[in-house]
Biopython code that builds the backbone (N, CA, C, O; Angstrom):
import numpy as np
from Bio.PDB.StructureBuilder import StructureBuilder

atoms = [
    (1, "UNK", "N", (0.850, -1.178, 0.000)),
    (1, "UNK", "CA", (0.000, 0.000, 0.000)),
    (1, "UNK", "C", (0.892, 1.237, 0.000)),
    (1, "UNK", "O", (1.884, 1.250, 0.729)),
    (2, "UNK", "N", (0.614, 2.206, -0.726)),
    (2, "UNK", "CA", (1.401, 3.596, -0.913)),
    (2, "UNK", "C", (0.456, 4.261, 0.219)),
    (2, "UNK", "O", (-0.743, 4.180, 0.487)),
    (3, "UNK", "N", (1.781, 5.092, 0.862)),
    (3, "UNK", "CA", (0.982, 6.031, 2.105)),
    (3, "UNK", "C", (2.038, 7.412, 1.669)),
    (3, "UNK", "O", (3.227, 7.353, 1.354)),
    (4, "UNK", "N", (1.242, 8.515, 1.765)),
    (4, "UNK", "CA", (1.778, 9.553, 1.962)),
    (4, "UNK", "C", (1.792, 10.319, 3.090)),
    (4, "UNK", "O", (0.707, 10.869, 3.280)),
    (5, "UNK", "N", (2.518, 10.526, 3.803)),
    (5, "UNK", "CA", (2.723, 10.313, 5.595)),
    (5, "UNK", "C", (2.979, 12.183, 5.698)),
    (5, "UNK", "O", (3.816, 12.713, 4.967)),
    (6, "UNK", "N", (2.107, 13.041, 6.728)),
    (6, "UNK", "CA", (2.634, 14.427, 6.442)),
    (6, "UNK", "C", (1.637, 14.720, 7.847)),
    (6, "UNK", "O", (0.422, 14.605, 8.003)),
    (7, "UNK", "N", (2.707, 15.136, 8.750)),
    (7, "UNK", "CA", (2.580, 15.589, 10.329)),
    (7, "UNK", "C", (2.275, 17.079, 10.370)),
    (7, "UNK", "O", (2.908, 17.790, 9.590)),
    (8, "UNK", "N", (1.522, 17.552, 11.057)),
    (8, "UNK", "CA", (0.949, 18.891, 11.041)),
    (8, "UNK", "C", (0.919, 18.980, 12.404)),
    (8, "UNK", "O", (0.630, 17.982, 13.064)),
    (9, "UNK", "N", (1.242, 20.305, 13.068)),
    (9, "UNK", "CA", (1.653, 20.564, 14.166)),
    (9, "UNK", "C", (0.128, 21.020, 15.461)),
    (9, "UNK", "O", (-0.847, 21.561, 14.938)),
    (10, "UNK", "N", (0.108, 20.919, 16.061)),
    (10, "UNK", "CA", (-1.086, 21.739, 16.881)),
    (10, "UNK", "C", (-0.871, 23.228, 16.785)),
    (10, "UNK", "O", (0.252, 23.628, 17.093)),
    (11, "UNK", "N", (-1.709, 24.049, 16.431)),
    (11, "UNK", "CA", (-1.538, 25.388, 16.523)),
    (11, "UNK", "C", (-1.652, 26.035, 17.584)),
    (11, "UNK", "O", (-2.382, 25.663, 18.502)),
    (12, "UNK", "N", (-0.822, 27.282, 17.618)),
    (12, "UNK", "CA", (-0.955, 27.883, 19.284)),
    (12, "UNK", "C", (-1.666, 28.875, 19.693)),
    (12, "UNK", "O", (-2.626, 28.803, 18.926)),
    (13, "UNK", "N", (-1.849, 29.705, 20.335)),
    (13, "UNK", "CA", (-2.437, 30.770, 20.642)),
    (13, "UNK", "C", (-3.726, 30.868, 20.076)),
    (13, "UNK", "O", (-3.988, 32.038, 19.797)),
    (14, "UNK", "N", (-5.080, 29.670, 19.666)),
    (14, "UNK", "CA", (-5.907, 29.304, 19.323)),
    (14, "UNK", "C", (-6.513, 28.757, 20.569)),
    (14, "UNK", "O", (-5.743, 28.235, 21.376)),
    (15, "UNK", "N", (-8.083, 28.814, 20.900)),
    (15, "UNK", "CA", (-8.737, 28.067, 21.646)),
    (15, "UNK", "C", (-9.928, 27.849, 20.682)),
    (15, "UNK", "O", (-10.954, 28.517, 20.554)),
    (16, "UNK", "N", (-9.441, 26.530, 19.921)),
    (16, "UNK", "CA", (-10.661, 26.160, 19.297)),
    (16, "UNK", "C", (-11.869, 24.937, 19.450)),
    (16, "UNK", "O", (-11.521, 23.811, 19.806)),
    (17, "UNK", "N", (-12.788, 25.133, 19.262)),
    (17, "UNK", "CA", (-13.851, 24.043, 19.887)),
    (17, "UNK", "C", (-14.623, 23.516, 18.667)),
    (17, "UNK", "O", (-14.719, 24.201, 17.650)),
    (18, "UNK", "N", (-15.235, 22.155, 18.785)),
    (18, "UNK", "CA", (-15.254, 21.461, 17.912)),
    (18, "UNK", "C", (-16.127, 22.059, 16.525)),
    (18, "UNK", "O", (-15.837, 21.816, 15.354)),
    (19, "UNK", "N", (-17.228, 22.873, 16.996)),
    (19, "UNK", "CA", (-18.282, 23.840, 16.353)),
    (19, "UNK", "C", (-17.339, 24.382, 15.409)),
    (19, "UNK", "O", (-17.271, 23.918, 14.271)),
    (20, "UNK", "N", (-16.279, 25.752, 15.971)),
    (20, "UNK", "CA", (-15.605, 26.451, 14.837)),
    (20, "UNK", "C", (-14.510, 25.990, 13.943)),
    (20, "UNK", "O", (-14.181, 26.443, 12.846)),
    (21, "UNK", "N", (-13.844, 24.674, 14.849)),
    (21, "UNK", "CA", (-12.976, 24.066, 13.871)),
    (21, "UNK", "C", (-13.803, 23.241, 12.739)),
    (21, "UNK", "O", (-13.299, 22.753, 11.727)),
    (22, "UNK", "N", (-14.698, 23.203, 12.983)),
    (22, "UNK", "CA", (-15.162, 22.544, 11.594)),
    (22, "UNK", "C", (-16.000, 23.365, 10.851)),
    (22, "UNK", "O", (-16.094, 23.121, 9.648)),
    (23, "UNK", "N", (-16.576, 24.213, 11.286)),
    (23, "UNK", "CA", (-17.096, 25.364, 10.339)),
    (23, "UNK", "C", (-15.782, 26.021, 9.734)),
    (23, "UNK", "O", (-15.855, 26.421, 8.573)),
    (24, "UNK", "N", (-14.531, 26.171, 10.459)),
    (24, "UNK", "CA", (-13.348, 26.820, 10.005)),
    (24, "UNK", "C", (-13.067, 25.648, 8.391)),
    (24, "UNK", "O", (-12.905, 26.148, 7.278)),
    (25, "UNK", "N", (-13.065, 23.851, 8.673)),
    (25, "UNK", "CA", (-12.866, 22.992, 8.103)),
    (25, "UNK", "C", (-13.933, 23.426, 6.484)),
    (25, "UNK", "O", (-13.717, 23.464, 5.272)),
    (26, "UNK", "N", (-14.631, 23.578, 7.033)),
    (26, "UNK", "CA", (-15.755, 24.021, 5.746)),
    (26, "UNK", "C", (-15.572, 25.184, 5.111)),
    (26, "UNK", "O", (-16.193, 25.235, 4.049)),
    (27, "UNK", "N", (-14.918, 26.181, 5.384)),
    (27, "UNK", "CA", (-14.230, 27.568, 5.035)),
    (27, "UNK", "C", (-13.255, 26.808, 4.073)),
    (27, "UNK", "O", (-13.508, 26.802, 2.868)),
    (28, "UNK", "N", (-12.127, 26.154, 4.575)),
    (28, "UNK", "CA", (-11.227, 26.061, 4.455)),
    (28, "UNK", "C", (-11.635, 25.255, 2.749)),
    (28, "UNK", "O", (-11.115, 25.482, 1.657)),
    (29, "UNK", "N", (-12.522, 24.484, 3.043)),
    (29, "UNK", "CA", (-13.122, 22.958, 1.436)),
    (29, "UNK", "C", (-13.313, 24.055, 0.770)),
    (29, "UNK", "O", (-12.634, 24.372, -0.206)),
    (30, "UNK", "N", (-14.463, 24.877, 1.343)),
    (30, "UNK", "CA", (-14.648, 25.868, 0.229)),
    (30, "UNK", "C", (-13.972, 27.194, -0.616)),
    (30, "UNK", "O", (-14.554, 27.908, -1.433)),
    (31, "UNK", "N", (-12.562, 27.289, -0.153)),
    (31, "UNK", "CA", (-11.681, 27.860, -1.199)),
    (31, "UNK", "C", (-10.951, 26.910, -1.899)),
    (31, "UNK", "O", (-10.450, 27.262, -2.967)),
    (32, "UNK", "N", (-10.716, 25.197, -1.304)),
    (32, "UNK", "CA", (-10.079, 24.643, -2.451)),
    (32, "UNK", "C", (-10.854, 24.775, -3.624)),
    (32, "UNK", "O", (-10.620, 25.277, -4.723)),
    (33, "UNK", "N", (-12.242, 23.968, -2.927)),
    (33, "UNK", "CA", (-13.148, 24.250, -4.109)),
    (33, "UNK", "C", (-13.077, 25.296, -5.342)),
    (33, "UNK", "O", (-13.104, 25.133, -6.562)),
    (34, "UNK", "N", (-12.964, 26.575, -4.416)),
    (34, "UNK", "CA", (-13.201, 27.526, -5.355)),
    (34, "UNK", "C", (-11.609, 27.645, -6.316)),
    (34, "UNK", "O", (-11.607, 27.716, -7.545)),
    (35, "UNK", "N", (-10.456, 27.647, -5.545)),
    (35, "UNK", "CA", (-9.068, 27.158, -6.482)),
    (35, "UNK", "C", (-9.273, 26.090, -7.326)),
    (35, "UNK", "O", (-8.575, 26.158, -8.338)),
    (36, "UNK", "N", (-10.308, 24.701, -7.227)),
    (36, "UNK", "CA", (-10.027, 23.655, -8.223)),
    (36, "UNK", "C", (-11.055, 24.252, -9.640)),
    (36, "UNK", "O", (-10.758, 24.254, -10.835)),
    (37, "UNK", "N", (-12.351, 24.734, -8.950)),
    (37, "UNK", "CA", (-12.825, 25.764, -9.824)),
    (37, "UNK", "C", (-12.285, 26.952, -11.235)),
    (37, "UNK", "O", (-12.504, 27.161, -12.428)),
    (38, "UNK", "N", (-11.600, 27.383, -10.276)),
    (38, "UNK", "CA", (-10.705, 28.499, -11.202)),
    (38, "UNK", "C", (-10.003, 27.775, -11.834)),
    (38, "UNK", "O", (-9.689, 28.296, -12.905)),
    (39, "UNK", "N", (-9.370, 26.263, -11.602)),
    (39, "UNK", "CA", (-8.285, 26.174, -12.225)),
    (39, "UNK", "C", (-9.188, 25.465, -13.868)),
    (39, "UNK", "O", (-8.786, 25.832, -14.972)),
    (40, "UNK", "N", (-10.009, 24.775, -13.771)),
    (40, "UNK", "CA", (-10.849, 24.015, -14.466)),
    (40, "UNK", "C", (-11.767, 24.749, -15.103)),
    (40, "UNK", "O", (-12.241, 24.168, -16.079)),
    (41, "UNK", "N", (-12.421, 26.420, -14.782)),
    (41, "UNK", "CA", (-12.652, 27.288, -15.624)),
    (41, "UNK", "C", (-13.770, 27.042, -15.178)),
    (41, "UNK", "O", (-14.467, 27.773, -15.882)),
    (42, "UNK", "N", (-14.584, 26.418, -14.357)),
    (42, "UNK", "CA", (-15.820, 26.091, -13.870)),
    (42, "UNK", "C", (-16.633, 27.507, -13.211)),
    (42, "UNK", "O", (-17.850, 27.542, -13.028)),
    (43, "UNK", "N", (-16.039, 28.223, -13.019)),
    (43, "UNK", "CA", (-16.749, 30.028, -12.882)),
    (43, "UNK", "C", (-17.643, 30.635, -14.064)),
    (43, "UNK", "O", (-18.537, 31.481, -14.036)),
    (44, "UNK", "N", (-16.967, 29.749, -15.321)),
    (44, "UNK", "CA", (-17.725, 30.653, -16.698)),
    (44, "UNK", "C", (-16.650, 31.539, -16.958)),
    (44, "UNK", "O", (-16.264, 31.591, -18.126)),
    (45, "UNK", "N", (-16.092, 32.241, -16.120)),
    (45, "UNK", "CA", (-14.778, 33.159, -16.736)),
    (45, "UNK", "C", (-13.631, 32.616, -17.504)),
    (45, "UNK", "O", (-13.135, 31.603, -17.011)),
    (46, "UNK", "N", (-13.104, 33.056, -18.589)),
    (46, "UNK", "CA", (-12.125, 32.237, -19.221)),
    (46, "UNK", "C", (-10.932, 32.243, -17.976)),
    (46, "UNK", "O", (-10.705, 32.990, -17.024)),
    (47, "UNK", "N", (-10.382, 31.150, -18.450)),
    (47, "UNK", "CA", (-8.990, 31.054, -17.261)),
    (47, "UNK", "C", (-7.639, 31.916, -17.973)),
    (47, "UNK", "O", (-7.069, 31.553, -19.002)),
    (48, "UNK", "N", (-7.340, 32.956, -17.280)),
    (48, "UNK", "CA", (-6.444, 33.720, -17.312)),
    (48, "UNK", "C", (-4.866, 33.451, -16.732)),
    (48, "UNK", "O", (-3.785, 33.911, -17.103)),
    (49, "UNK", "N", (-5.241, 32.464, -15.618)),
    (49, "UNK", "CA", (-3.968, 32.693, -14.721)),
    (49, "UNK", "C", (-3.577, 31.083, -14.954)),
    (49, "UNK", "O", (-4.254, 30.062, -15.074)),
    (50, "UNK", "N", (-2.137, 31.373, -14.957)),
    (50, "UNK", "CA", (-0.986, 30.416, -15.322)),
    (50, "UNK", "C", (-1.476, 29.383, -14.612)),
    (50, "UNK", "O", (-1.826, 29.429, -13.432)),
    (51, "UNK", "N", (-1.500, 28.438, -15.339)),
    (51, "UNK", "CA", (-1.564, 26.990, -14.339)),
    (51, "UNK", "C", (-1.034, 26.579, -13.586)),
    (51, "UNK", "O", (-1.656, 25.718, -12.964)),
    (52, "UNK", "N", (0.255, 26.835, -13.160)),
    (52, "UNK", "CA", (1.682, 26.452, -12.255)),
    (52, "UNK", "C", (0.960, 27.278, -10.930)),
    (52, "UNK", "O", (0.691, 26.699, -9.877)),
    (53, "UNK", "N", (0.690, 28.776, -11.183)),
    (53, "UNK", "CA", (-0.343, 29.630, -10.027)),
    (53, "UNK", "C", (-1.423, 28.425, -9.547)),
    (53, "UNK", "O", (-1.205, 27.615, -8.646)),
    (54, "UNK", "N", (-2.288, 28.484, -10.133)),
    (54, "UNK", "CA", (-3.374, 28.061, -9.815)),
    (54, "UNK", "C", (-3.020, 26.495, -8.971)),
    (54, "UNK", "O", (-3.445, 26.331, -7.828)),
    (55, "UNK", "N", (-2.248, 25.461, -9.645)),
    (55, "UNK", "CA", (-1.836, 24.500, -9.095)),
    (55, "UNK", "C", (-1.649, 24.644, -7.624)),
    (55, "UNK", "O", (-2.285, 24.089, -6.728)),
    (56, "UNK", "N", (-0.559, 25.578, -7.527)),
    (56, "UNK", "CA", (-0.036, 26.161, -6.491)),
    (56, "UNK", "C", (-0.860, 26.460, -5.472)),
    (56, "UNK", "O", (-0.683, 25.921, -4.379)),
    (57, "UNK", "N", (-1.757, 27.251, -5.652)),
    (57, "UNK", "CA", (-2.986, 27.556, -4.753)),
    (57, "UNK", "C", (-4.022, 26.930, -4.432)),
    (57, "UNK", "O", (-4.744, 27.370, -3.538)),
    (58, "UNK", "N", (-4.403, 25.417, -5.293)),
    (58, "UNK", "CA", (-4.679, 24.313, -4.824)),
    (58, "UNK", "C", (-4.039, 24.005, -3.781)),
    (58, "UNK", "O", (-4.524, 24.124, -2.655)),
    (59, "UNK", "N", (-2.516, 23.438, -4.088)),
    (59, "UNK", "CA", (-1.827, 22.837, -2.975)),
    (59, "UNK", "C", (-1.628, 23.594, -1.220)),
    (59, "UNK", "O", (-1.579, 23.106, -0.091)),
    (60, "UNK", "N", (-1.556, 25.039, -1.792)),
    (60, "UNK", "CA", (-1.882, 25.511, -0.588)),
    (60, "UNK", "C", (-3.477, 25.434, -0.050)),
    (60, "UNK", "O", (-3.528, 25.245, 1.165)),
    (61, "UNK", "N", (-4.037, 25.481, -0.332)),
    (61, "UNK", "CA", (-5.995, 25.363, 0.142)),
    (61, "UNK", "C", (-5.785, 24.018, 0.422)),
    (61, "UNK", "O", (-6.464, 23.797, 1.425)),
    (62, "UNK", "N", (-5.205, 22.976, 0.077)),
    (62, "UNK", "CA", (-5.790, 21.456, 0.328)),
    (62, "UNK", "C", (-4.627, 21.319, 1.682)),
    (62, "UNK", "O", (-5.143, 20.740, 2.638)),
    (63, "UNK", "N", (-3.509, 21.646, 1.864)),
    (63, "UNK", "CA", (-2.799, 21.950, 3.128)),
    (63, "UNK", "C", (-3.125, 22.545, 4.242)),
    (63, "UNK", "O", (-2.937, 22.236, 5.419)),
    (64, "UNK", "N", (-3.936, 23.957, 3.444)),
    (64, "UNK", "CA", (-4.802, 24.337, 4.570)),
    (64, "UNK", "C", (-6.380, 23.536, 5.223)),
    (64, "UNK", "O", (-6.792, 23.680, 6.374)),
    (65, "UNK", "N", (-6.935, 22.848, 4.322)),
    (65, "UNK", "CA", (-7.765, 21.898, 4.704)),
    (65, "UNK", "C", (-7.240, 20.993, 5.710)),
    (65, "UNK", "O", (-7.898, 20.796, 6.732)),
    (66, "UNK", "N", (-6.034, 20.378, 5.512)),
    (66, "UNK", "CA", (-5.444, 19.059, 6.431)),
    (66, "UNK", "C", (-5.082, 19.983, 7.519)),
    (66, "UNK", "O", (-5.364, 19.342, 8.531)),
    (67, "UNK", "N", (-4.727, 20.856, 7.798)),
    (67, "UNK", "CA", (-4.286, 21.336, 8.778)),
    (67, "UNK", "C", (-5.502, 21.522, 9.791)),
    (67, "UNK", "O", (-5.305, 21.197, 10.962)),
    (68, "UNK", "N", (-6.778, 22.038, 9.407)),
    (68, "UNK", "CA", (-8.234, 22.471, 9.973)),
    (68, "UNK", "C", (-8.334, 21.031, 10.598)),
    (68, "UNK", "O", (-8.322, 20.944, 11.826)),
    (69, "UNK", "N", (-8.431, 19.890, 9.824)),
    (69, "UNK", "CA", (-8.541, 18.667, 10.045)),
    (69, "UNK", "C", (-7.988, 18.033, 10.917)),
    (69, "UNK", "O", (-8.510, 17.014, 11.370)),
    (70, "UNK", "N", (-6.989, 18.424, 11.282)),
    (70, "UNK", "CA", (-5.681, 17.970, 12.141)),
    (70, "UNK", "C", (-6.135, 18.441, 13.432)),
    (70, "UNK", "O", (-6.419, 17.767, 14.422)),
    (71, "UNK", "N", (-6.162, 19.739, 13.272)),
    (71, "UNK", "CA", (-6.476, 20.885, 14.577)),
    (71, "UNK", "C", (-8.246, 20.161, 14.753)),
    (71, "UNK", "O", (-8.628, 20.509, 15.871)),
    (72, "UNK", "N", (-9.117, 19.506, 14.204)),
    (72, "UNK", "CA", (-9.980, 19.318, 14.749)),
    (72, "UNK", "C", (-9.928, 17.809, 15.287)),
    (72, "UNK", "O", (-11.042, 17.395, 15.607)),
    (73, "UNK", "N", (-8.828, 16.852, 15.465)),
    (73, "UNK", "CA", (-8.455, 15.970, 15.531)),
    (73, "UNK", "C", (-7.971, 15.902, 17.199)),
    (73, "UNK", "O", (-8.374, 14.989, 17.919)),
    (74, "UNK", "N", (-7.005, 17.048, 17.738)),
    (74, "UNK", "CA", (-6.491, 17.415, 18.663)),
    (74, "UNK", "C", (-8.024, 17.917, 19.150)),
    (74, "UNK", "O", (-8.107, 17.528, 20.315)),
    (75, "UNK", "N", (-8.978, 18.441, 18.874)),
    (75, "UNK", "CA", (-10.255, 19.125, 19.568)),
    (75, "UNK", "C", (-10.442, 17.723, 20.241)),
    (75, "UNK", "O", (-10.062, 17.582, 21.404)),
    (76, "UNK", "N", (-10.963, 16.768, 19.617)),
    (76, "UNK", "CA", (-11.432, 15.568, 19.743)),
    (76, "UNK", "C", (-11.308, 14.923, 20.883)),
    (76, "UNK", "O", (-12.067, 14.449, 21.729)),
    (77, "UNK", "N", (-9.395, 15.077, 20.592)),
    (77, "UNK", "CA", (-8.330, 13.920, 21.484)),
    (77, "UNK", "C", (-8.577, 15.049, 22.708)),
    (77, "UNK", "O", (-8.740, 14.451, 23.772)),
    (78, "UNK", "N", (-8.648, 16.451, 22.855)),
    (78, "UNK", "CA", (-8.395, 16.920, 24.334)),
    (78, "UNK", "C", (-9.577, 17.186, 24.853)),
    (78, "UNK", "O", (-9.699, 17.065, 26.072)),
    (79, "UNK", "N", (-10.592, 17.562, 24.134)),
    (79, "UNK", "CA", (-11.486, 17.536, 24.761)),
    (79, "UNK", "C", (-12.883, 16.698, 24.894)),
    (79, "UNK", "O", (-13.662, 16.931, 25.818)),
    (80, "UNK", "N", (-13.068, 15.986, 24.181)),
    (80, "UNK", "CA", (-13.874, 15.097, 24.055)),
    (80, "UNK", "C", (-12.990, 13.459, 24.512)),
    (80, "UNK", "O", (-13.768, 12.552, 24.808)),
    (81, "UNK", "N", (-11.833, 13.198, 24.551)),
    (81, "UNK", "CA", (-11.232, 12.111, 24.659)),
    (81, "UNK", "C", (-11.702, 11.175, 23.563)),
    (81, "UNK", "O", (-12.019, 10.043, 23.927)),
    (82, "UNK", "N", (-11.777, 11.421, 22.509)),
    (82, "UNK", "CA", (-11.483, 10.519, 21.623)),
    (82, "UNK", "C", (-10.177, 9.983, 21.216)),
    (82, "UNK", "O", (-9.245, 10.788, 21.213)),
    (83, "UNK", "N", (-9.926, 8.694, 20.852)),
    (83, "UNK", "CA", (-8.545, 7.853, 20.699)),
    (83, "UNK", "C", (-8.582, 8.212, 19.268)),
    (83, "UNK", "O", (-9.687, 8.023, 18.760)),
    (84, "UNK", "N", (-7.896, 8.564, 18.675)),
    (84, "UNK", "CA", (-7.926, 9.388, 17.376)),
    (84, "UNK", "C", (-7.054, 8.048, 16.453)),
    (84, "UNK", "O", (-7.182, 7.826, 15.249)),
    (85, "UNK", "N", (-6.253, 7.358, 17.342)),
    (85, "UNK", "CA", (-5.105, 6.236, 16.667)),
    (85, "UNK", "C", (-6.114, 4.968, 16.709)),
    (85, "UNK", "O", (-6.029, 4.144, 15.798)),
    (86, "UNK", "N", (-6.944, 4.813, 17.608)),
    (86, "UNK", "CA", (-7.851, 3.993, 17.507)),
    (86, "UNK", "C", (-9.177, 4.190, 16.072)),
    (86, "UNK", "O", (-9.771, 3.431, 15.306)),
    (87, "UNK", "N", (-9.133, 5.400, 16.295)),
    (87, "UNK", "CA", (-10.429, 5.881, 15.241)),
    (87, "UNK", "C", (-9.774, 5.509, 14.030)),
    (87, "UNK", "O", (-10.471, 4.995, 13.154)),
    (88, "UNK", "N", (-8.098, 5.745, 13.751)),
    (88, "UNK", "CA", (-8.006, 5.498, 12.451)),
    (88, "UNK", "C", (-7.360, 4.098, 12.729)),
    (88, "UNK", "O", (-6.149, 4.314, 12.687)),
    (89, "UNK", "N", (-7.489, 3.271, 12.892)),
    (89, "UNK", "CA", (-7.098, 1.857, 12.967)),
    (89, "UNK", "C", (-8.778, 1.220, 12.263)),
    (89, "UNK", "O", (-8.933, 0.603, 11.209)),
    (90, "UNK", "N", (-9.832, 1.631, 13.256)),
    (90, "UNK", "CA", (-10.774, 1.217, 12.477)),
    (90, "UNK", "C", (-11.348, 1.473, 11.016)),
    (90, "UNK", "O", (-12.187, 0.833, 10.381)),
    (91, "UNK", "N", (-10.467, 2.864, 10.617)),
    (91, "UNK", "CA", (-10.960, 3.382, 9.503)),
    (91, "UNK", "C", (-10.472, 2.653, 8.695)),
    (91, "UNK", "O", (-11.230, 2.100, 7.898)),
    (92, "UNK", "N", (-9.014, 2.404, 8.628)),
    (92, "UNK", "CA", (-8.440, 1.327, 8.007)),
    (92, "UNK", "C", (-9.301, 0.160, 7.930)),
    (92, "UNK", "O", (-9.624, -0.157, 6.786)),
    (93, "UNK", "N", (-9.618, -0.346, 8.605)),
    (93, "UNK", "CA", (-10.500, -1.837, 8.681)),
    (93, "UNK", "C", (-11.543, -1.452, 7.614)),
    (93, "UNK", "O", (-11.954, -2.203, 6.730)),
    (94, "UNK", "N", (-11.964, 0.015, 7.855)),
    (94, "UNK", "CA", (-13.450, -0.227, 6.923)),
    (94, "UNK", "C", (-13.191, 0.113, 5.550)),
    (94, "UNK", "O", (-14.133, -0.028, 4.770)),
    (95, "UNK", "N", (-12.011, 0.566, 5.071)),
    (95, "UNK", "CA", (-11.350, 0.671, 3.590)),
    (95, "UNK", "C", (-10.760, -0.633, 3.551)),
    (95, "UNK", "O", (-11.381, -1.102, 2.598)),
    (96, "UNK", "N", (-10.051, -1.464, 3.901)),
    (96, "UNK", "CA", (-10.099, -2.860, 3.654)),
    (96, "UNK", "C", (-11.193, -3.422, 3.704)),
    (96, "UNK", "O", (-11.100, -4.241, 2.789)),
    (97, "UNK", "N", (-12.370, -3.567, 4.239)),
    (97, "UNK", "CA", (-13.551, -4.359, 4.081)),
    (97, "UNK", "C", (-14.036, -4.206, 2.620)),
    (97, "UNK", "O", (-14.298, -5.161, 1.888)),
    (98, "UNK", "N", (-14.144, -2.665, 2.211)),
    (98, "UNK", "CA", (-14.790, -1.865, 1.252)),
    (98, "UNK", "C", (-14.159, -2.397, -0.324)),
    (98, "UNK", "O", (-14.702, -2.281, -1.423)),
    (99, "UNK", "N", (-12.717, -3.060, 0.049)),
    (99, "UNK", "CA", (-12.041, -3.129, -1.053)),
    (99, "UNK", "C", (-11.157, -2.170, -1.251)),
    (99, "UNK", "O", (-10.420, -2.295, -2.229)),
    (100, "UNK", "N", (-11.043, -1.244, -0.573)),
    (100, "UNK", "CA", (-10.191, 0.420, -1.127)),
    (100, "UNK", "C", (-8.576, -0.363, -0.767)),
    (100, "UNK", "O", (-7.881, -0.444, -1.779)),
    (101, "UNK", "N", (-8.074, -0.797, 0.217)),
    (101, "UNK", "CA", (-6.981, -1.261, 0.633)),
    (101, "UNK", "C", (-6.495, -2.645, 0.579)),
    (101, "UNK", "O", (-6.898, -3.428, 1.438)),
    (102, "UNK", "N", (-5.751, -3.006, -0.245)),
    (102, "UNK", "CA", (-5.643, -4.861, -0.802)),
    (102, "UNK", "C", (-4.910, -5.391, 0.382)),
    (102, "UNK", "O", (-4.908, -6.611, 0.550)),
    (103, "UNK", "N", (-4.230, -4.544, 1.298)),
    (103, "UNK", "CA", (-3.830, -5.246, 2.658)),
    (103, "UNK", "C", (-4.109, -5.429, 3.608)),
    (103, "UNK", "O", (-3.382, -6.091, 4.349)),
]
sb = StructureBuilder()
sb.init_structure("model")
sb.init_model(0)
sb.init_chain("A")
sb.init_seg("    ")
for serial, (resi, resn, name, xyz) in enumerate(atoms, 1):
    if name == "N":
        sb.init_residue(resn, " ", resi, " ")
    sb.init_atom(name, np.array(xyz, "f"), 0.0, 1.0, " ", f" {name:<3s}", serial, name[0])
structure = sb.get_structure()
């Protein structure tokens, strides 16, 4: 199985709770969105800007997504006590059941 492995830090001087980190998480979908948009011309406006840009600003919006994700991960684990290594152990199980994972 190919894994692409990428650690994201807890952010500081933030007190975030599970409500705004995921409304933040939904902010965050909705400018990739709107970058995969622009890049694909899906606005109706002709596409003007260099593709290497636009790429670019995907990769930053979908970084900034994992990061929201991450930070709502740590919400979870500190304040709710969810086992977050447990949660994804089972997730694994249910993409192997599904077929997604041949191992």
């Amino acid at each position: 199985m190919q894994q692409k492995i990428i650690a994201l830090p807890k952010l500081d001087n933030l007190a975030p709770t599970m409500e705004s980190t995921a409304l933040k998480l939904m902010e965050e979908a909705g400018e990739l969105a709107q970058a995969i948009g622009k890049f694909r011309g899906l606005s109706g406006e002709e596409v003007q800007v260099d593709a290497a840009a636009v790429q670019a600003a995907i990769t930053r919006e979908l970084l900034d997504v994992a990061q929201t994700a991450v930070s709502l991960m740590f919400v979870l684990e500190e304040q709710y006590g969810i086992d977050i290594q447990q949660a994804l152990e089972e997730h694994l199980a249910k993409l192997r059941a599904k077929g997604y994972l041949k191992y």
